[in-house]
py3Dmol code that shows the C-alpha trace and the ligand (Angstrom):
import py3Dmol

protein = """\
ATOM      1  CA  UNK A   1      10.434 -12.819 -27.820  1.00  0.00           C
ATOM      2  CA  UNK A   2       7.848 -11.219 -25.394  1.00  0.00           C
ATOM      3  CA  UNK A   3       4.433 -11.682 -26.159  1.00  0.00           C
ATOM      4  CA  UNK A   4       2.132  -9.367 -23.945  1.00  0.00           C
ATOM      5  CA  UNK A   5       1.700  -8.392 -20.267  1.00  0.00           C
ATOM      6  CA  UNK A   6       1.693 -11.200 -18.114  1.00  0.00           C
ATOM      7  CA  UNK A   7       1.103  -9.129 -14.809  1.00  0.00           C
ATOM      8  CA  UNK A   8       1.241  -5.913 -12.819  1.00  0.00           C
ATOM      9  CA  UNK A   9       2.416  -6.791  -9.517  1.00  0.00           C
ATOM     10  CA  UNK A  10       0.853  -4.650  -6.550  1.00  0.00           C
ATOM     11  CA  UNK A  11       2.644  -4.514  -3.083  1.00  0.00           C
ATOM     12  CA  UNK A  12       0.716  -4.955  -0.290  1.00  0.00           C
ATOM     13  CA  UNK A  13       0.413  -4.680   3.719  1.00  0.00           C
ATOM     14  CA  UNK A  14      -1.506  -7.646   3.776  1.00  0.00           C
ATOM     15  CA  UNK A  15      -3.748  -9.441   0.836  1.00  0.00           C
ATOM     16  CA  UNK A  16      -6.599 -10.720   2.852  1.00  0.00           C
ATOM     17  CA  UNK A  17      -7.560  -6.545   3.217  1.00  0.00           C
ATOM     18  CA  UNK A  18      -6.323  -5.784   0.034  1.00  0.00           C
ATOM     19  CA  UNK A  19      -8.369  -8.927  -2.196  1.00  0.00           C
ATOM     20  CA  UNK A  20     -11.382  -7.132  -0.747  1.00  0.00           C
ATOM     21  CA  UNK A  21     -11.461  -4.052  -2.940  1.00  0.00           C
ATOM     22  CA  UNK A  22     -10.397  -6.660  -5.639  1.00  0.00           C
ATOM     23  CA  UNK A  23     -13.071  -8.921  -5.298  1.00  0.00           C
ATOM     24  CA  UNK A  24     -15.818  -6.922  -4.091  1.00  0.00           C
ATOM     25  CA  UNK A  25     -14.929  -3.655  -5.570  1.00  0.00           C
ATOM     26  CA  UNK A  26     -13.721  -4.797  -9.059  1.00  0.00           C
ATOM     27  CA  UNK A  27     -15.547  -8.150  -9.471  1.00  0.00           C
ATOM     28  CA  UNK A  28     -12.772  -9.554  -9.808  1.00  0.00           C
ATOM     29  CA  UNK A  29     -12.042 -13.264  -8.596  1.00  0.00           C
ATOM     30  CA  UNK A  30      -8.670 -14.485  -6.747  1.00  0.00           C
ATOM     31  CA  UNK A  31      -7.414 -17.788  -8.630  1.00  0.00           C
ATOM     32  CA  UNK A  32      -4.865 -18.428  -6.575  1.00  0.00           C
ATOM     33  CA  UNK A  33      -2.895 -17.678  -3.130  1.00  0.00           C
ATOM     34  CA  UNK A  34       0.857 -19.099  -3.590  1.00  0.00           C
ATOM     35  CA  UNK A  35       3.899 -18.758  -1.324  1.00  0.00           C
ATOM     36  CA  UNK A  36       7.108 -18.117  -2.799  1.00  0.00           C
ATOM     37  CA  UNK A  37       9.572 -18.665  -0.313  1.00  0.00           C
ATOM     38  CA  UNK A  38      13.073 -18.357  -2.087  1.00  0.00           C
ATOM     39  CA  UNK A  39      11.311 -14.339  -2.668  1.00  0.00           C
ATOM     40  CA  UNK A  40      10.069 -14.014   1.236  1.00  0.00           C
ATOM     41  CA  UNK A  41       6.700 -13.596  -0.534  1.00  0.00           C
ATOM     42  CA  UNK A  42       3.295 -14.498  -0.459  1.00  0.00           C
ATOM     43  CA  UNK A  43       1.181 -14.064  -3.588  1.00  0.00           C
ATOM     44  CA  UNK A  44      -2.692 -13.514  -4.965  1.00  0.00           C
ATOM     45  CA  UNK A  45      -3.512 -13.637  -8.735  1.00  0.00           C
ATOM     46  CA  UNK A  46      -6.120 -12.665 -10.457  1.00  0.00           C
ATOM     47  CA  UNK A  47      -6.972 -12.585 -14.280  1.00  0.00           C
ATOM     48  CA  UNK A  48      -8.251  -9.769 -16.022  1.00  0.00           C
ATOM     49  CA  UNK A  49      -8.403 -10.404 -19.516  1.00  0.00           C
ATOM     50  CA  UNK A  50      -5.178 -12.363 -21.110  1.00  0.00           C
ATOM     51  CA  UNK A  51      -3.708 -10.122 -18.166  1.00  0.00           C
ATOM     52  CA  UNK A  52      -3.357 -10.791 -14.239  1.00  0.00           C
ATOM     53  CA  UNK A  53      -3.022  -8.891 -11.528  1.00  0.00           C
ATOM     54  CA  UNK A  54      -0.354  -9.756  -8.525  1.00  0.00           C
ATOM     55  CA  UNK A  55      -0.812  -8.513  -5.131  1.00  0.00           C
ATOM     56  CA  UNK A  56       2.620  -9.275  -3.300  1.00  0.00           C
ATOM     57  CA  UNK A  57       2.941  -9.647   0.473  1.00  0.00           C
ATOM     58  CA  UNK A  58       6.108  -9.818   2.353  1.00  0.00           C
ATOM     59  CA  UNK A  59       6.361 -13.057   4.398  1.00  0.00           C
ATOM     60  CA  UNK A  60       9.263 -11.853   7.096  1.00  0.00           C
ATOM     61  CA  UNK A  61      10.423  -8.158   7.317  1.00  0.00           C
ATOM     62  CA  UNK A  62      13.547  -8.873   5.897  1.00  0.00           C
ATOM     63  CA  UNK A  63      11.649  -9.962   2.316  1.00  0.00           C
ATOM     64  CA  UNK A  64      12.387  -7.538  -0.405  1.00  0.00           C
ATOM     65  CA  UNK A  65       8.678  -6.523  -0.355  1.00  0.00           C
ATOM     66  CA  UNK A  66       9.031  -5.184   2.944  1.00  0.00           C
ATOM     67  CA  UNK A  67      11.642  -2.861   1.858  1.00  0.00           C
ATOM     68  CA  UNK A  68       9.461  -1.368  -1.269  1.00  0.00           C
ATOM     69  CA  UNK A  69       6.317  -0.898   1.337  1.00  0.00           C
ATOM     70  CA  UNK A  70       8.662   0.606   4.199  1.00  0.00           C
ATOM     71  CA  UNK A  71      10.263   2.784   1.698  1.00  0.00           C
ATOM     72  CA  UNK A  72       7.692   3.645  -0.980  1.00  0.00           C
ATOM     73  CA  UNK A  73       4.455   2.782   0.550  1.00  0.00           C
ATOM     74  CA  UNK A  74       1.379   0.273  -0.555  1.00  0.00           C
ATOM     75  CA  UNK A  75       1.559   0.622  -4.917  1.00  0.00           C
ATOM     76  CA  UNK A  76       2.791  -0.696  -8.415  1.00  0.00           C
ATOM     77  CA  UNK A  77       5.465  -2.497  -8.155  1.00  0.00           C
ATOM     78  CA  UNK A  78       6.686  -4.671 -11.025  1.00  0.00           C
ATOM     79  CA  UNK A  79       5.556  -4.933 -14.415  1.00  0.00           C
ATOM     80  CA  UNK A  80       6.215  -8.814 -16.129  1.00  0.00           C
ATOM     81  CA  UNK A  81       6.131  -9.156 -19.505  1.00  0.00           C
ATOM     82  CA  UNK A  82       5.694 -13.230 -20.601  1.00  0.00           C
ATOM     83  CA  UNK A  83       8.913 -14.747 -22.734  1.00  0.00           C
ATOM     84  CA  UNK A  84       9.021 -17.624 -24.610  1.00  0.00           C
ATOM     85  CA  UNK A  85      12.936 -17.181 -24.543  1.00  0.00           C
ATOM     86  CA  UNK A  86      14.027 -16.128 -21.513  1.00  0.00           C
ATOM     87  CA  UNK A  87      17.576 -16.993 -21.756  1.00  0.00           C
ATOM     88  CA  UNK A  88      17.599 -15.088 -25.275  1.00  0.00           C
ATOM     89  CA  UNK A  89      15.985 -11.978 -23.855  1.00  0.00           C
ATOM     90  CA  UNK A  90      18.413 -11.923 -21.271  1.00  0.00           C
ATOM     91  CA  UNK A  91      21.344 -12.236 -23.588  1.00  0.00           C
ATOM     92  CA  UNK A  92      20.244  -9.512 -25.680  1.00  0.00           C
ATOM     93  CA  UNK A  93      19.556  -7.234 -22.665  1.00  0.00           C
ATOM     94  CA  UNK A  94      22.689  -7.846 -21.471  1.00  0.00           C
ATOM     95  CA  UNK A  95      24.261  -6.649 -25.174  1.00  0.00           C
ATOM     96  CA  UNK A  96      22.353  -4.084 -24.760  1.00  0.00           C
ATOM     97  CA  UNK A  97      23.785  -3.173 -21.363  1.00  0.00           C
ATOM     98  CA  UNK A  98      20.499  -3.669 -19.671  1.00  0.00           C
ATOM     99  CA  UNK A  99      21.342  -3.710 -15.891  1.00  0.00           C
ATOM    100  CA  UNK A 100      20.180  -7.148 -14.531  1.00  0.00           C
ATOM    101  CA  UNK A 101      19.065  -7.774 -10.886  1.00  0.00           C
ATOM    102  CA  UNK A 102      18.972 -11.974 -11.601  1.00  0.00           C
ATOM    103  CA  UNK A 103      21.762 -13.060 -14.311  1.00  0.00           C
ATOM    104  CA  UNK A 104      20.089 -16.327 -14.694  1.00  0.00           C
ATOM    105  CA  UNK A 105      16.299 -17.331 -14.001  1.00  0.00           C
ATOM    106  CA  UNK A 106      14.526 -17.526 -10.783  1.00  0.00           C
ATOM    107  CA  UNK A 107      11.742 -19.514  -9.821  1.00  0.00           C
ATOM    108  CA  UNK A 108       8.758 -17.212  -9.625  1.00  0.00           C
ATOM    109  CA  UNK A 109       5.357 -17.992  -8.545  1.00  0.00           C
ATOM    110  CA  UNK A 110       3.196 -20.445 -10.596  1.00  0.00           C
ATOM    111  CA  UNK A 111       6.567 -22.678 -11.151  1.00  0.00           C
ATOM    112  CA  UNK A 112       7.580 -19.896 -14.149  1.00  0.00           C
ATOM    113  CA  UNK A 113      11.175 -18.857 -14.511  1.00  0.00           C
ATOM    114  CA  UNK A 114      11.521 -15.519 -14.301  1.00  0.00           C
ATOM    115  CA  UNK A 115      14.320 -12.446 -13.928  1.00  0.00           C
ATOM    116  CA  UNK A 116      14.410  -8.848 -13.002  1.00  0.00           C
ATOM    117  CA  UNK A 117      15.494  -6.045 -14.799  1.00  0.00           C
ATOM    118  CA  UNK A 118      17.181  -3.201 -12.340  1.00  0.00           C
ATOM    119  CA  UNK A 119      14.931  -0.053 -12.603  1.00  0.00           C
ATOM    120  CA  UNK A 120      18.146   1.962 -13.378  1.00  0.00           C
ATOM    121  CA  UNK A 121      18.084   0.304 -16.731  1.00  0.00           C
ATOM    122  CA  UNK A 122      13.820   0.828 -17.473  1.00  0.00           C
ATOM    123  CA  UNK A 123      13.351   4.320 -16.670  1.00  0.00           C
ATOM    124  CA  UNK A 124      12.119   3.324 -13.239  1.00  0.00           C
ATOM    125  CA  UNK A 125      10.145   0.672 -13.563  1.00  0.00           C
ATOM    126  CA  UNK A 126      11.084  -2.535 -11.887  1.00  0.00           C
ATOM    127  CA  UNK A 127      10.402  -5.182 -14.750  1.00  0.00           C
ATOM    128  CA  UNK A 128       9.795  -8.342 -14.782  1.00  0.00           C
ATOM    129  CA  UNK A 129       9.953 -11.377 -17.478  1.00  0.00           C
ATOM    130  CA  UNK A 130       8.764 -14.585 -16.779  1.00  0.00           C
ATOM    131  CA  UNK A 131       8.529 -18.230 -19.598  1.00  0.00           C
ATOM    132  CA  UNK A 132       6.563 -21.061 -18.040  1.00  0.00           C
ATOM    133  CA  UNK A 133       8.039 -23.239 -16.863  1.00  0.00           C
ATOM    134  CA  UNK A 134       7.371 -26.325 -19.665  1.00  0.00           C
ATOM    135  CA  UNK A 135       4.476 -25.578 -22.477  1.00  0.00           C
ATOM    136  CA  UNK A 136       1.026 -24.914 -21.539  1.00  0.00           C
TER     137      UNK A 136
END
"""
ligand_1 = """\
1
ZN
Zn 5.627 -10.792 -10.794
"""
view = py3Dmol.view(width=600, height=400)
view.addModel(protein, "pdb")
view.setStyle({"model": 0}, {"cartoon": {"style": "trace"}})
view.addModel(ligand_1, "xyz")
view.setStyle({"model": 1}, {"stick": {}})
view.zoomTo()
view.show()
């Protein structure tokens, strides 16, 4: 079952200019800075509520985030929504012919699991679900 919004990830030249408007703009402070190599990214949460916000940052110009900013420019780029079943969301994607970019779970940032759905399949959203990884 999903259970709310765990993040809006935000694609980025670089996060040290972008945690600026973050921090000193919106007040908002950065909990963490978190590479994630297996995704050629480099990450920067913050919370906002039960919410967070995830500015992504491609590590080498072959990482997937370089692609979006090349292509698309500096914007939204994922939405996650937080399982406590990831395997059984999957499954019932997949029955409903949900086009899936990672069959089986990934390891995301913060040591969750997560998967993407193909935008094809979410009316153009990239979206993301992601379980912790054990209880916390
Ligand atoms: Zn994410």
């Amino acid at each position: 079952m999903l259970k709310k919004v765990d993040h809006i990830g935000i694609a980025v030249h670089s996060i040290a200019e972008a945690r600026k408007f973050y921090e000193d703009g919106l007040g908002l402070t950065c909990e963490r800075i978190e590479e994630v190599p297996q995704q050629k990214v480099r990450t920067a949460f913050f919370s906002i509520g039960e919410t967070h916000i995830e500015l992504l940052e491609p590590m080498s110009s072959d990482s997937p985030i370089a692609g979006f900013l090349e292509k698309r420019g500096e914007g939204i780029h994922h939405i996650a929504y937080l399982s406590d079943d990831l395997e059984q969301n999957l499954q019932g994607l997949r029955d409903s012919n949900c086009r899936l970019i990672n069959e089986s779970p990934v390891a995301g940032a913060g040591g969750k699991r997560i998967a993407f759905l193909h935008p094809k399949s979410t009316h153009g959203v990239l979206t993301e679900l992601c379980e912790p990884k054990s209880e916390e």
